[in-house]
N, C-alpha and C positions, 0 to 999 in steps of 0.2 A: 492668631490670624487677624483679629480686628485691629491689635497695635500694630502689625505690620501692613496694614490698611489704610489705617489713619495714617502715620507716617510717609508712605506713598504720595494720599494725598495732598500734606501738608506742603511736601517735597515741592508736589507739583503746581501748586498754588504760591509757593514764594518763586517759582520759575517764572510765571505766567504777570508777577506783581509788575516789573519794569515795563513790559510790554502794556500791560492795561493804564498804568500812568502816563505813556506815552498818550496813549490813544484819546484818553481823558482829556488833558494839557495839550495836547494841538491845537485844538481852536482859542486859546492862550494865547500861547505863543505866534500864530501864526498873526491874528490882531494886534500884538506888540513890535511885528515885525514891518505891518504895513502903516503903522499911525506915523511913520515917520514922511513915510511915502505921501502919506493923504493928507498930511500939515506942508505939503513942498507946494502940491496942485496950487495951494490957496493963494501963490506967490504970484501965476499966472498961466499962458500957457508954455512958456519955455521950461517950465516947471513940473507938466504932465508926466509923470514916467509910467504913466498907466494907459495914456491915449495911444489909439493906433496912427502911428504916421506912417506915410506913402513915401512912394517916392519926391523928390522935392520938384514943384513945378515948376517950368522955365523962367518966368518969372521974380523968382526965387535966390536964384541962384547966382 
């Protein structure tokens, strides 16, 4: 009963590994995804892909 226990839980703990390395690794990845973003800004503002823009003012246009 105990090896079929242990077993069980072993089962269940290598199901659970991928998912906890995601979870871990996100905030990783997720800051190798925007450093490209955030070295564009430094170019100016045509370069914001992060600022909120409106609609364009008459002016503008």
């Amino acid at each position: 009963m105990v090896i079929g226990f242990a077993t069980c839980c072993v089962g269940f703990a290598l199901l659970a590994l991928p998912y906890i390395s995601v979870v871990i690794l996100m905030p990783i990845y997720v800051y190798f995804r925007l450093l490209g973003v955030n070295f564009m800004r430094q170019c100016g503002i045509d370069f914001d892909f992060l600022a909120l823009k409106g609609p364009p003012k008459p002016d503008q246009v």
